[in-house]
N, CA, C and O atoms as CSV, one atom per row, in Angstrom:
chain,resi,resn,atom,element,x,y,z
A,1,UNK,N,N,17.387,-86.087,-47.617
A,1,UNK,CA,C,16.254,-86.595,-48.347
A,1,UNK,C,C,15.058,-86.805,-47.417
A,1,UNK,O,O,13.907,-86.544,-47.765
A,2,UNK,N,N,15.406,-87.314,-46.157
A,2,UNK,CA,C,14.636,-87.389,-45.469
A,2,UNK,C,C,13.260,-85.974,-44.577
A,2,UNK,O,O,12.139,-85.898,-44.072
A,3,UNK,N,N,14.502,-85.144,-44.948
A,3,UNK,CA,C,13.321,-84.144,-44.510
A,3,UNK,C,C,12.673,-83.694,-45.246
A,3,UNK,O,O,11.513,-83.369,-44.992
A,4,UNK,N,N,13.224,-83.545,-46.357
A,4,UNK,CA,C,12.521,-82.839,-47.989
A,4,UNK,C,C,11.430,-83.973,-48.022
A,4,UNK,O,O,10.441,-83.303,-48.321
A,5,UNK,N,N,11.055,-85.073,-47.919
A,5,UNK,CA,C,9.734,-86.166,-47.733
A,5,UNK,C,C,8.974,-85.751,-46.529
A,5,UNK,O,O,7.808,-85.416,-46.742
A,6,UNK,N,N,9.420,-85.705,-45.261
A,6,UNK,CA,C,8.960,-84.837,-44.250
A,6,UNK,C,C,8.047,-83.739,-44.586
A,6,UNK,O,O,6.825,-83.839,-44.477
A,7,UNK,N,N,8.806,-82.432,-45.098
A,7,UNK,CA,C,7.972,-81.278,-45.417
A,7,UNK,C,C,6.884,-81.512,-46.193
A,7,UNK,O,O,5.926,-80.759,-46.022
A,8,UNK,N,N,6.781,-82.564,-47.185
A,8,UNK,CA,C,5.608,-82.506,-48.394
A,8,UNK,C,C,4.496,-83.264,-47.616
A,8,UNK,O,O,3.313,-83.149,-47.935
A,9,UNK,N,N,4.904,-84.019,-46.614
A,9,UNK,CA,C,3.969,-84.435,-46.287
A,9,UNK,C,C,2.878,-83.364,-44.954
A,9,UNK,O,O,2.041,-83.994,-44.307
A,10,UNK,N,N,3.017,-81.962,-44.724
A,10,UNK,CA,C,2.892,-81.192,-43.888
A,10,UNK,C,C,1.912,-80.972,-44.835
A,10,UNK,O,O,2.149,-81.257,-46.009
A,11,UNK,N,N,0.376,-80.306,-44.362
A,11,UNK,CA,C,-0.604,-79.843,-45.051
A,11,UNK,C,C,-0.075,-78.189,-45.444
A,11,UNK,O,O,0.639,-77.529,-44.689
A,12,UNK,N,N,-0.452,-77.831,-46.422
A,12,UNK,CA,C,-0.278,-76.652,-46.788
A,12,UNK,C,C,-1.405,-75.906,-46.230
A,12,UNK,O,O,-2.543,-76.375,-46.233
A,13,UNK,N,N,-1.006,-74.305,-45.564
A,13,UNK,CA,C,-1.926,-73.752,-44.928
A,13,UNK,C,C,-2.840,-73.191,-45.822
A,13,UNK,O,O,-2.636,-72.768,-46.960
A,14,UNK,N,N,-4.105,-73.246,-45.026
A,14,UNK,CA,C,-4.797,-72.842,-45.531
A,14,UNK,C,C,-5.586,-71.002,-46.025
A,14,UNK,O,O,-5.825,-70.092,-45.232
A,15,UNK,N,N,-5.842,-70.996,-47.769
A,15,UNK,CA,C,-5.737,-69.531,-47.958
A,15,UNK,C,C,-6.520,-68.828,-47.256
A,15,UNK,O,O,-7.164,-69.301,-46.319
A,16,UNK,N,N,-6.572,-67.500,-47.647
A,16,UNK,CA,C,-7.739,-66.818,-46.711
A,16,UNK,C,C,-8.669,-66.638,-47.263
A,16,UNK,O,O,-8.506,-66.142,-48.378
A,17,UNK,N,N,-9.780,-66.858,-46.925
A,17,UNK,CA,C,-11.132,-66.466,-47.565
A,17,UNK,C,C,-12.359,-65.100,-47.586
A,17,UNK,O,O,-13.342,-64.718,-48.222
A,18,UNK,N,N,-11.417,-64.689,-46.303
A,18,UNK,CA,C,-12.324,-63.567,-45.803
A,18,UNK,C,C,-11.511,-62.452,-45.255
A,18,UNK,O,O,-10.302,-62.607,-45.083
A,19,UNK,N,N,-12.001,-61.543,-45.023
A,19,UNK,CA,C,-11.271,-60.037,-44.309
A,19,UNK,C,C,-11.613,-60.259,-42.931
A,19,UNK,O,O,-12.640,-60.909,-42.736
A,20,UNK,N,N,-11.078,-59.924,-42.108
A,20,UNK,CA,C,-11.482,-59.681,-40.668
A,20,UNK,C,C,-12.853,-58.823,-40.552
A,20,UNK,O,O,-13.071,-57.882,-41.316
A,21,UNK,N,N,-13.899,-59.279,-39.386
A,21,UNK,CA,C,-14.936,-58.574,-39.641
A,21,UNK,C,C,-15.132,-57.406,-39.248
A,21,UNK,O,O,-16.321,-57.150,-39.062
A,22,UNK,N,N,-14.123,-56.253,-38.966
A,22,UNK,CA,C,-14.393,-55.095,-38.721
A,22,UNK,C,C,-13.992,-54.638,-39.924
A,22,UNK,O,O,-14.935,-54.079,-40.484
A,23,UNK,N,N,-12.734,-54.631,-40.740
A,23,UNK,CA,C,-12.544,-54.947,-41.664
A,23,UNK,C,C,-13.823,-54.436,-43.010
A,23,UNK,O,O,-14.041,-53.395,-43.628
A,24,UNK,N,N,-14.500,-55.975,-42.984
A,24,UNK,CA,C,-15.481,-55.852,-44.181
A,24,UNK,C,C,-16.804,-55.231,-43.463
A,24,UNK,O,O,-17.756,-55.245,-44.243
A,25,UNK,N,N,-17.106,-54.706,-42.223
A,25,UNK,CA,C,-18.073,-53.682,-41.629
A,25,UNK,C,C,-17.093,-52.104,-42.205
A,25,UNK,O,O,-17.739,-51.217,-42.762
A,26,UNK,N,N,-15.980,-51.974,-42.051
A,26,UNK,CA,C,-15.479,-50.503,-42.894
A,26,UNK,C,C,-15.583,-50.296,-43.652
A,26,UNK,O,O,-15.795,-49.094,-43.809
A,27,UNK,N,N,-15.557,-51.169,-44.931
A,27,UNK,CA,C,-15.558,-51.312,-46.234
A,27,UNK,C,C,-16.892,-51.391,-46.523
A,27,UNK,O,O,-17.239,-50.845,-47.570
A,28,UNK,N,N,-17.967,-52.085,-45.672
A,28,UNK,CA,C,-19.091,-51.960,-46.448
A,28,UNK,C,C,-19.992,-51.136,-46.217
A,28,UNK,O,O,-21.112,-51.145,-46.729
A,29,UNK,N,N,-19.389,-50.027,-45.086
A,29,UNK,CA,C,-20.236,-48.767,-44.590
A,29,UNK,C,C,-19.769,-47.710,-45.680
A,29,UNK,O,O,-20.690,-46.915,-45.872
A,30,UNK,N,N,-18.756,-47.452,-46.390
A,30,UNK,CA,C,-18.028,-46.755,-47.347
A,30,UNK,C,C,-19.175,-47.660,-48.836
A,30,UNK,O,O,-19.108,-47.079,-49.919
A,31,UNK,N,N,-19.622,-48.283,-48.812
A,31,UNK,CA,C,-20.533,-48.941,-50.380
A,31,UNK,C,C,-22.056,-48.203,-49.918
A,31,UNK,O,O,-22.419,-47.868,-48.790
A,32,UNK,N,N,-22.683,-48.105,-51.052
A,32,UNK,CA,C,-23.981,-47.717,-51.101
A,32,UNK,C,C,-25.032,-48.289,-50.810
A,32,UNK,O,O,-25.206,-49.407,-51.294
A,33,UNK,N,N,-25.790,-47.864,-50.164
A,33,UNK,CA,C,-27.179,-49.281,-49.710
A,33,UNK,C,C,-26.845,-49.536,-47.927
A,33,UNK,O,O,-27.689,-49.867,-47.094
A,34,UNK,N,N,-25.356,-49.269,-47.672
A,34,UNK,CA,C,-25.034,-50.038,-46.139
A,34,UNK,C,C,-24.881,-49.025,-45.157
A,34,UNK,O,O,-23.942,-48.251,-45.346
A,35,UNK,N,N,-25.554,-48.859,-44.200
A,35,UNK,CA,C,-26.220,-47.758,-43.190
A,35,UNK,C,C,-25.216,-48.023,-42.321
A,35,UNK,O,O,-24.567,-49.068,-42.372
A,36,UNK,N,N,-25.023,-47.104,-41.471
A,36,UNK,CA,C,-24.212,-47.063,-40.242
A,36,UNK,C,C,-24.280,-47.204,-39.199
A,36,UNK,O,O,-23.897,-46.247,-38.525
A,37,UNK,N,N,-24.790,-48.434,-38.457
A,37,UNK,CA,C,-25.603,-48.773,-37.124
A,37,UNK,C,C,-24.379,-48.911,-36.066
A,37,UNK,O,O,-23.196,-49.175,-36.281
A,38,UNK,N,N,-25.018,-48.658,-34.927
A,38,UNK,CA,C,-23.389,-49.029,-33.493
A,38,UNK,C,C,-23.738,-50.980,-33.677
A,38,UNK,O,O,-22.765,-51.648,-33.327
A,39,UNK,N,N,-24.504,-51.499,-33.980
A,39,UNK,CA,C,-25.048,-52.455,-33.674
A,39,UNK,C,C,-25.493,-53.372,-35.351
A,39,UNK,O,O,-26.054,-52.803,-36.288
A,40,UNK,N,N,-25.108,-54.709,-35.353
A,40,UNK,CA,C,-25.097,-55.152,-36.543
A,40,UNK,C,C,-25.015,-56.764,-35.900
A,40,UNK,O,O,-24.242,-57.152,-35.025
A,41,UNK,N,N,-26.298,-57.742,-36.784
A,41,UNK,CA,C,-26.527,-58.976,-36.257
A,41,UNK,C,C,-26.670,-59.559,-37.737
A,41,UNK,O,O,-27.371,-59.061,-38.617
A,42,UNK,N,N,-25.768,-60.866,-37.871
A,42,UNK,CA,C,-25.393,-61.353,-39.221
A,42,UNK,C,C,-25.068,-62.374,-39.106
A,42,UNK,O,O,-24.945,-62.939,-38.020
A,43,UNK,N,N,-24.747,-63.091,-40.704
A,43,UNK,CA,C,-24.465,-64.239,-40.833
A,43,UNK,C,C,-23.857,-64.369,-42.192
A,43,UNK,O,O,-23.908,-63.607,-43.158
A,44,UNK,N,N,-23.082,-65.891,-41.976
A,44,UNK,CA,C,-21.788,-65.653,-43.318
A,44,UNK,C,C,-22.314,-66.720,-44.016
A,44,UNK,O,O,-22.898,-67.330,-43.120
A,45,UNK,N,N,-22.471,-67.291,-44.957
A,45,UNK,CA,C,-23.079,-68.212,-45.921
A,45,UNK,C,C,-22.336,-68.207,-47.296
A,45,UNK,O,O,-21.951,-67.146,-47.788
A,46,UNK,N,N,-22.065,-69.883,-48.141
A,46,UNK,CA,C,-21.106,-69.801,-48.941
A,46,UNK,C,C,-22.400,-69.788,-50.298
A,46,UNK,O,O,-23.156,-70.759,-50.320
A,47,UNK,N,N,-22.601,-68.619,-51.428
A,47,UNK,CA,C,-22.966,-68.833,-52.251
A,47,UNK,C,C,-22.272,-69.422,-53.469
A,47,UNK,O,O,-21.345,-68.741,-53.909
A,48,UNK,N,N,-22.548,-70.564,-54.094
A,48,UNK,CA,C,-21.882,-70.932,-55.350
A,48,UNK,C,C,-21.066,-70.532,-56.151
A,48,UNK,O,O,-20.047,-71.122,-56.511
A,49,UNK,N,N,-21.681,-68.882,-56.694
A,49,UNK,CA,C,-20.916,-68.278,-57.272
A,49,UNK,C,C,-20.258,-67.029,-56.825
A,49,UNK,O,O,-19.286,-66.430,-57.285
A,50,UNK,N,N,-20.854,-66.839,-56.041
A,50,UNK,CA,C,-19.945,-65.459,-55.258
A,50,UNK,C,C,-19.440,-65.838,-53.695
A,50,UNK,O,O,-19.387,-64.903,-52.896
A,51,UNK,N,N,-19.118,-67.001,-53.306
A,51,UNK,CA,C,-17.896,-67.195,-52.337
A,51,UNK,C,C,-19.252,-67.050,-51.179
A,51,UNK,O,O,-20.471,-66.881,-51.218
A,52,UNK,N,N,-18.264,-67.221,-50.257
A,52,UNK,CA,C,-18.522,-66.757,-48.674
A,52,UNK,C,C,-19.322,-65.311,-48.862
A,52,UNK,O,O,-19.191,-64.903,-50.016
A,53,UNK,N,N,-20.067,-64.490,-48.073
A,53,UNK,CA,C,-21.126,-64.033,-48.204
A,53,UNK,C,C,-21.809,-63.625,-46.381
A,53,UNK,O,O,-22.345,-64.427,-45.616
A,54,UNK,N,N,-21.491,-61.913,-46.101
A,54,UNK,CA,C,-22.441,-61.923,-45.062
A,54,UNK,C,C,-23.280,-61.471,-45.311
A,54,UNK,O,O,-23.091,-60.644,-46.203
A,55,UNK,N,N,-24.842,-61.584,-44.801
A,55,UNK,CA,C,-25.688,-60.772,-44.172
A,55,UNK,C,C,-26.554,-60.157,-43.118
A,55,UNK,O,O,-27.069,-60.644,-42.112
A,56,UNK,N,N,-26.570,-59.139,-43.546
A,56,UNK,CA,C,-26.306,-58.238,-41.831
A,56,UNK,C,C,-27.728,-57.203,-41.889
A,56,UNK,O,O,-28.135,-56.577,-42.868
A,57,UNK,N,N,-28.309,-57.255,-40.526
A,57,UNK,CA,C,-29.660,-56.432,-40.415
A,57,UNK,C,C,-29.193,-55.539,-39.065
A,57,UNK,O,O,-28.089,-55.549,-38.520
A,58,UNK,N,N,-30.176,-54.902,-38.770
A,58,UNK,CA,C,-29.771,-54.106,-37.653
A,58,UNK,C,C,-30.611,-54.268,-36.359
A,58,UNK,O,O,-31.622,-54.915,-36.630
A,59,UNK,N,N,-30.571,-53.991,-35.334
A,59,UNK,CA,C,-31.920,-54.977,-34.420
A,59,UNK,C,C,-33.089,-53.810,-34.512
A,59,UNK,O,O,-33.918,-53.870,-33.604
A,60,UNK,N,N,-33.266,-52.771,-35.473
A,60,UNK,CA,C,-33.965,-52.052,-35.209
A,60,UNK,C,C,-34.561,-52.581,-36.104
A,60,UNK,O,O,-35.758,-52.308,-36.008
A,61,UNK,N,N,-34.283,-53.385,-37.176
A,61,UNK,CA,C,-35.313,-54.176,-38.001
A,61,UNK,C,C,-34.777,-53.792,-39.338
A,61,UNK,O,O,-35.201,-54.340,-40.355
A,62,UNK,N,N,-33.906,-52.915,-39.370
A,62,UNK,CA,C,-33.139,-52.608,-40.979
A,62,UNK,C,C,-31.992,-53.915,-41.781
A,62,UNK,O,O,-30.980,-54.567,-41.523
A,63,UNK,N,N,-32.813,-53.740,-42.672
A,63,UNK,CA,C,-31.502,-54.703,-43.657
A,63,UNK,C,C,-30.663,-54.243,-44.374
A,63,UNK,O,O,-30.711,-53.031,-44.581
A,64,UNK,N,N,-29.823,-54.880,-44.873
A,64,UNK,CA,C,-28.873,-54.050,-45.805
A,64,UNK,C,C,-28.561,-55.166,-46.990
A,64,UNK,O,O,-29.055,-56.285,-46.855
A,65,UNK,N,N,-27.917,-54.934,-47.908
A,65,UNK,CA,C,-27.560,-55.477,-49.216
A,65,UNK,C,C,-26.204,-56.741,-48.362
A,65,UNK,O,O,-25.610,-56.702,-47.285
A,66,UNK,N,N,-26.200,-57.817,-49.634
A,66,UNK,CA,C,-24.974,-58.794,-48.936
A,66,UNK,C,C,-23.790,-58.386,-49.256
A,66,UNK,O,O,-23.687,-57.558,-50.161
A,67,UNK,N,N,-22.718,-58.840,-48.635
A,67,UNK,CA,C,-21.568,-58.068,-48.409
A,67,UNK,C,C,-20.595,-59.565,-48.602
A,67,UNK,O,O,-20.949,-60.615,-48.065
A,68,UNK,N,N,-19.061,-59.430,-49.637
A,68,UNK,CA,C,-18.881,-60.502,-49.968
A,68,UNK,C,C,-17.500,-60.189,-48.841
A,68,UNK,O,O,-16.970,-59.114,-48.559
A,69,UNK,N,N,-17.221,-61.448,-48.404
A,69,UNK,CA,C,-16.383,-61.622,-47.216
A,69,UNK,C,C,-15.187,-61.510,-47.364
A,69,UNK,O,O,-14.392,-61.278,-46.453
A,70,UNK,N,N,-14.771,-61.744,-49.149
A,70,UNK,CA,C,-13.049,-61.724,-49.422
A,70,UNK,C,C,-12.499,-60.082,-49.716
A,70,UNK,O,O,-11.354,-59.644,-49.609
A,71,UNK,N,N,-13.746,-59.379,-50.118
A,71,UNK,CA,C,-12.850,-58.159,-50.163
A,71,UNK,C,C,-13.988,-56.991,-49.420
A,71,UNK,O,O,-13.552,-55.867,-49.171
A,72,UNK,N,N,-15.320,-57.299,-49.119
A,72,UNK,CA,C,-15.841,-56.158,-48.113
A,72,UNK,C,C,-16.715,-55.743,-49.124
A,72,UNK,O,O,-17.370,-54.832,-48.618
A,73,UNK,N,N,-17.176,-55.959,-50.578
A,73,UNK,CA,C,-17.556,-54.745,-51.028
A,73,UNK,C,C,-19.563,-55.682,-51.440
A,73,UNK,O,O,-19.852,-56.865,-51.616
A,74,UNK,N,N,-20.503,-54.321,-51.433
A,74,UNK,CA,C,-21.487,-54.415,-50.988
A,74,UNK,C,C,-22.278,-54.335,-52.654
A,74,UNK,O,O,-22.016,-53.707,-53.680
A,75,UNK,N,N,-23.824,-55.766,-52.086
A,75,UNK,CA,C,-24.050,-55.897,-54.050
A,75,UNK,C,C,-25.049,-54.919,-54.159
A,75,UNK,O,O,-25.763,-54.422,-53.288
A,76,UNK,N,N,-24.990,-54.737,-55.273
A,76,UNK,CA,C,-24.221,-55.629,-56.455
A,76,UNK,C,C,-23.091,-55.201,-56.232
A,76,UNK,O,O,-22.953,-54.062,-55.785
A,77,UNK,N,N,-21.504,-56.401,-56.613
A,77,UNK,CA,C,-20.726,-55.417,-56.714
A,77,UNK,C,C,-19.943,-55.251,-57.808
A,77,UNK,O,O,-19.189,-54.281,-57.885
């Protein structure tokens, strides 16, 4: 009994929210709108309704569409 009280009290891990970021850079070079740079400077931000959220420019001054972090795919999507 004692350990079965033990275990519940262990935090349950936590889910995943995002793809690894090479990952959602593969996936979002394969979507339309997202260019193919050696070089990519970004940031991840949680929107309300569409989750976690990167966006990514290029240092040559190009932007690209946002890219949602749980499955890679580029908006709209």
């Amino acid at each position: 009994v004692l350990a079965d009280v033990a275990s519940r009290d262990e935090p349950a891990a936590p889910a995943a929210t995002s793809l690894p970021l090479p990952e959602i850079l593969t996936r979002a070079r394969a979507g339309k709108g997202f260019g193919d740079r050696p070089f990519y400077a970004g940031y991840l931000i949680h929107l309300p309704r569409e989750g976690w959220v990167w966006y990514f420019r290029a240092p040559s001054g190009d932007s690209f569409p946002r890219v949602r972090a749980r499955d890679g795919k580029v908006f709209p999507y």
